[in-house]
C-alpha positions in Angstrom: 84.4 138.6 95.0 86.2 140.9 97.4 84.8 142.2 100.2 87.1 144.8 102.3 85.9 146.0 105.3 87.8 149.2 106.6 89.3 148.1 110.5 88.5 151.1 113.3 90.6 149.8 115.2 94.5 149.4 115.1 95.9 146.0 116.6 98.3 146.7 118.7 100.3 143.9 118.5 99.8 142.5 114.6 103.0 141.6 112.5 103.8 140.4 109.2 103.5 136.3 109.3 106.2 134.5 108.0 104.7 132.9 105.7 102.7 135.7 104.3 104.6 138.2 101.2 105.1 142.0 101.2 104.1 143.9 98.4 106.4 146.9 97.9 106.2 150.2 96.1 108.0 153.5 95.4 107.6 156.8 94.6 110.2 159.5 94.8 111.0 163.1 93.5 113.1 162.8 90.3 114.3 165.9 90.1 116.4 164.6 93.9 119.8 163.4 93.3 120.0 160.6 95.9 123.6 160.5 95.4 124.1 163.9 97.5 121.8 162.2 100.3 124.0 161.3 103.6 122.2 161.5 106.8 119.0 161.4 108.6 117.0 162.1 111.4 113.7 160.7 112.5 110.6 163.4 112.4 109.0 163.0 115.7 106.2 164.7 114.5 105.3 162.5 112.5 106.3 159.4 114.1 104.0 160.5 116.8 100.9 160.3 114.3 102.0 156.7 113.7 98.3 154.6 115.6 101.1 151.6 117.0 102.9 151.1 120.2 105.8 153.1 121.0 107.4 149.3 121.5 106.1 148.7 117.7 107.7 152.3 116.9 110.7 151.4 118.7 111.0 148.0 116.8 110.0 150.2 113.0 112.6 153.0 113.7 115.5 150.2 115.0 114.8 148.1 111.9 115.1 151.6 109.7 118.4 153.1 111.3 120.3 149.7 110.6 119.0 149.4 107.2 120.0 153.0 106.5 123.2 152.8 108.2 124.1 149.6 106.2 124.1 151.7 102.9 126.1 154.2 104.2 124.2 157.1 105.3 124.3 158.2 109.5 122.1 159.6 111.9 123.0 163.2 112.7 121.3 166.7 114.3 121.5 168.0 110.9 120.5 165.9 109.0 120.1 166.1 104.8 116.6 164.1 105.4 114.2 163.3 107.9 112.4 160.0 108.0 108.8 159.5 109.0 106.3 156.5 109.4 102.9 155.7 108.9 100.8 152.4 109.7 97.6 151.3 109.0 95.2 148.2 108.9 92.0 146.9 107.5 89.8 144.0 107.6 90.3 142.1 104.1 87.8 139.2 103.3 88.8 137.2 99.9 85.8 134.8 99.1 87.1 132.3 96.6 84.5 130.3 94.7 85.4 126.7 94.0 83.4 125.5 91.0 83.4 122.7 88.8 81.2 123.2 85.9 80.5 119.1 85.6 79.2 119.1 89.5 76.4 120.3 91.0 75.4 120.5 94.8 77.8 119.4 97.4 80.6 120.1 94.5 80.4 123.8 94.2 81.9 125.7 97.7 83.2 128.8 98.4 86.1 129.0 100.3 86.6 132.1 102.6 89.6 133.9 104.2 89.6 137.0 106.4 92.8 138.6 107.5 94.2 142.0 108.7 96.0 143.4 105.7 98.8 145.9 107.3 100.6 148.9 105.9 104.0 150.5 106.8 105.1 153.8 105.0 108.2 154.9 105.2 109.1 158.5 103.8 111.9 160.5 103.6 111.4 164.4 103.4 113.6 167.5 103.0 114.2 168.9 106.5 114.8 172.5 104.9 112.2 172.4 102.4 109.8 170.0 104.3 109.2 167.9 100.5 108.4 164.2 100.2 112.0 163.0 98.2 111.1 159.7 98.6 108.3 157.2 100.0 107.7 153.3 100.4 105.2 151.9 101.2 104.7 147.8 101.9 101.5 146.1 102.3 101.1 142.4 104.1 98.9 140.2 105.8 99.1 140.7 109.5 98.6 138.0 113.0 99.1 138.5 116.2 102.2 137.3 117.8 103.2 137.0 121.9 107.0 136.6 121.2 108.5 139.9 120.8 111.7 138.2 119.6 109.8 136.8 116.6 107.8 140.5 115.8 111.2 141.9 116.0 112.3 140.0 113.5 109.7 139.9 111.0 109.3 143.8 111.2 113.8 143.9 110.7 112.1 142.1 107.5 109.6 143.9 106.6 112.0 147.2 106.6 114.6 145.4 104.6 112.4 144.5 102.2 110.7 148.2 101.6 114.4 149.8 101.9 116.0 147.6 99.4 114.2 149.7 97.1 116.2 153.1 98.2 117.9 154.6 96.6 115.8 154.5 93.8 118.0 153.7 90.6 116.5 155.4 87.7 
């Protein structure tokens, strides 16, 4: 039994764990040719929406220009695309029951787990025509850390991980 409880409340300061995987998926316009795609620019409007930290934005949009610049596109004032982000995070509660049909009493226990699952979107829009090309989105368990070295890191990870699904290869 799953019990999700929706979180009021952003965490500042949650990251990926280490240990933890990110679930990754994409959707993008097929009629786009990817191919023609060359530069960038980040949407402040949007980024602004984003309910983190500017140093958690800073860290996101870092992690995002370096992945974007290491498969060949640049960052320019007119740009082919803009890029935009979106976070978000809920309570998650698994319950797990642990039964063994030939025990009874002290045998049968449920085991329970509550985390902070965490969401990063990451899309890519027309600037002429303002049109979603292209959006990932990656899901993970999230935990507070007080080394920024080490959310730095995971969130350079995190990035990689939902950008090594662009350009989308049909």
């Amino acid at each position: 039994m799953k019990i999700v409880k929706s979180s009021g409340i952003i965490l500042l300061l949650l990251i990926l764990t280490s240990c933890s995987s990110i679930h990754v998926t994409t959707d993008y316009d097929t009629k786009t040719d990817f191919s023609q795609v060359k530069t960038f620019a980040f949407y402040k409007k949007g980024i602004d929406k984003a309910p983190i930290s500017d140093l958690d934005k800073r860290r996101i949009l870092r992690a995002i220009e370096s992945e974007l610049q290491a498969k060949g596109m640049t960052k320019s004032e007119e740009p082919d695309v803009l890029i935009s982000i979106f976070t978000k995070a809920k309570k998650q509660i698994d319950v797990y029951n642990n039964y063994n049909p030939y025990y009874y009493g002290p045998y049968q226990r449920q085991q329970i787990t509550k985390y902070t699952e965490g969401t990063l979107l990451i899309d890519m829009i027309d600037r002429t025509t303002k049109k979603l090309l292209w959006q990932g989105v990656g899901k993970g368990a999230l935990t507070k850390s007080s080394k920024p070295e080490k959310r730095e890191a995971v969130v350079q990870k995190f990035v990689q991980e939902i950008l090594e699904k662009y350009p989308p290869t049909k």
